[in-house]
N, C-alpha and C positions, 0 to 999 in steps of 0.2 A: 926222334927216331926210335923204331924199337931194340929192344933189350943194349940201349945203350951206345949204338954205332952212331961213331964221328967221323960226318964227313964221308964222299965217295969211296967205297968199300969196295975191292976187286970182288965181283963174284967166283964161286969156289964150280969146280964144275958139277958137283952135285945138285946143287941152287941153280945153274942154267939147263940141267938135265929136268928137275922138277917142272922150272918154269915151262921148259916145252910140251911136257906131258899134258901141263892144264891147260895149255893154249890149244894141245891138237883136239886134247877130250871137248875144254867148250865148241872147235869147230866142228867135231863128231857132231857134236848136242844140236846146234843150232842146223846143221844140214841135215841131222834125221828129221826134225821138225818141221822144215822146208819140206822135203820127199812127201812126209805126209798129211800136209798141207796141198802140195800139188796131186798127188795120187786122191785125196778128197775132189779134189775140183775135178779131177780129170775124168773122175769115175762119176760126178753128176751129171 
């Protein structure tokens, strides 16, 4: 484990705050990607 953690570790709610952030940004990411993917097809 890194820096040392043993064993199931409660998460702090800064580290469950983090974690939501990166998860909404990759779903940001990957549905602009979608949009212009479709807006390519849609416009040939």
């Amino acid at each position: 484990m890194a820096f040392g953690d043993n064993g199931q570790r409660k998460k702090t709610a800064f580290e469950k705050l983090t974690l939501l952030v990166v998860i909404i940004m990759l779903l940001v990411t990957v549905g602009a990607i979608f949009a212009s993917a479709l807006g390519a097809l849609s416009a040939s």
